[in-house]
C-alpha positions in Angstrom: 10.8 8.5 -39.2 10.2 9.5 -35.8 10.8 8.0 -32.8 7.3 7.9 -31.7 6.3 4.6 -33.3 3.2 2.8 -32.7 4.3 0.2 -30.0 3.6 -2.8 -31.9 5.6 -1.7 -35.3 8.6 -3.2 -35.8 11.8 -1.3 -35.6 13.9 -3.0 -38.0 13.6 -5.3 -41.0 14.8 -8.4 -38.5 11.8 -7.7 -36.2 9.7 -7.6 -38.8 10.9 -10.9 -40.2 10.0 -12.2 -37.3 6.7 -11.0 -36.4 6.0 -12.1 -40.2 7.0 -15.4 -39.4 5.0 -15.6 -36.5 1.8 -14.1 -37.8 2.4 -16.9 -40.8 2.7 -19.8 -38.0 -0.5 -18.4 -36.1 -2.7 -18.1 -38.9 -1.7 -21.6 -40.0 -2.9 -23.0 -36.8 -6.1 -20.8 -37.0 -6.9 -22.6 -40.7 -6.0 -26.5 -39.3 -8.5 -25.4 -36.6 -11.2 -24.2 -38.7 -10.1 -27.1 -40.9 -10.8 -29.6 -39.0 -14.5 -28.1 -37.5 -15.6 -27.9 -41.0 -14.4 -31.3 -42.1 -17.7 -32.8 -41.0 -17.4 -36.1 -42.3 -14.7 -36.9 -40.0 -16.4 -35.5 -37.2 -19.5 -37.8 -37.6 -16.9 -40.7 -38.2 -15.4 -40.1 -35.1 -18.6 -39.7 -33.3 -20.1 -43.0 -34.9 -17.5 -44.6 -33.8 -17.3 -43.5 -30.6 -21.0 -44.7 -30.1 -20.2 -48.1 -31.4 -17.1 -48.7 -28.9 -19.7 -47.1 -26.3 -22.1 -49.8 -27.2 -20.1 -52.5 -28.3 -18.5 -52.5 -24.4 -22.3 -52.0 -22.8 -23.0 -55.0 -25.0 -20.1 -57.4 -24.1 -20.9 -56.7 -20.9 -24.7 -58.2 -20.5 -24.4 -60.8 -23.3 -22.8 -64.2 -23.5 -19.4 -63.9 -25.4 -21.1 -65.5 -28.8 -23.5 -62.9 -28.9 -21.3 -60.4 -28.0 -18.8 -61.3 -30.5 -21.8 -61.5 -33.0 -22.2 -57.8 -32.2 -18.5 -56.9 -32.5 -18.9 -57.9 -36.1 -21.7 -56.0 -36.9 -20.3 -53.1 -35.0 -17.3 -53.2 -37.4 -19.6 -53.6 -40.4 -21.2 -50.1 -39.6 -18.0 -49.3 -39.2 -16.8 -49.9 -42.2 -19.5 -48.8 -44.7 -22.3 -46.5 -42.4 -24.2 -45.3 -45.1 -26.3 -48.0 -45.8 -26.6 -49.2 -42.2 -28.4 -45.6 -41.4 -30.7 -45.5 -44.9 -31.7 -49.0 -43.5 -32.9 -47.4 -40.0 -34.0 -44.2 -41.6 -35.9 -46.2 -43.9 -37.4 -48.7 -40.8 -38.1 -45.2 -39.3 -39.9 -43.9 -42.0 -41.9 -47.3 -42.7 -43.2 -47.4 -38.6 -44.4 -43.9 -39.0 -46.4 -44.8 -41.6 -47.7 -48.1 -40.3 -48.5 -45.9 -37.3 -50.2 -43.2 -38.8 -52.4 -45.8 -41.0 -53.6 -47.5 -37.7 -54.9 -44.5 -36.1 -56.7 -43.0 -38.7 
């Protein structure tokens, strides 16, 4: 070999060892990163519940504490089991467009 290496080649098998491990630990953090973006479920899980403790607080705040605790528990069961709670309003959505559309024709 010559002694003009490339700068970033390793000189001996320790260095290399060690920029292996390193590349190893980088890339590891690169797929947990790219994990997580693509793991859209949790995403919109987070976000949902995000909105809820957004609107749960904004609610507390303007109702009586029976009605507000009411909404708590309603919050929660969204919470818990959101896919029916959003075919419901999708559904509701879908049924005003068509009562809608049938009154102005």
């Amino acid at each position: 070999m010559t002694d003009k290496q490339s700068p970033g080649f390793p000189k001996d098998a320790e260095e290399a060892r060690i920029d292996r491990d390193v590349t190893r630990e980088e890339l590891a953090e690169t797929l947990d990163a790219l994990g997580k973006k693509l793991d859209v479920k949790t995403r919109v899980s987070e976000s949902v519940d995000e909105k809820l403790d957004q609107a749960t607080a904004t609610v507390a705040g303007k109702l009586s504490d029976p009605a507000a605790e009411r909404f708590r528990k309603c919050a929660d069961a969204v919470r818990s089991n959101p896919l029916p709670t959003f075919a419901g309003i999708l559904g509701l959505i879908i049924l005003l467009r068509l009562i809608l559309r049938r009154r102005d024709s």
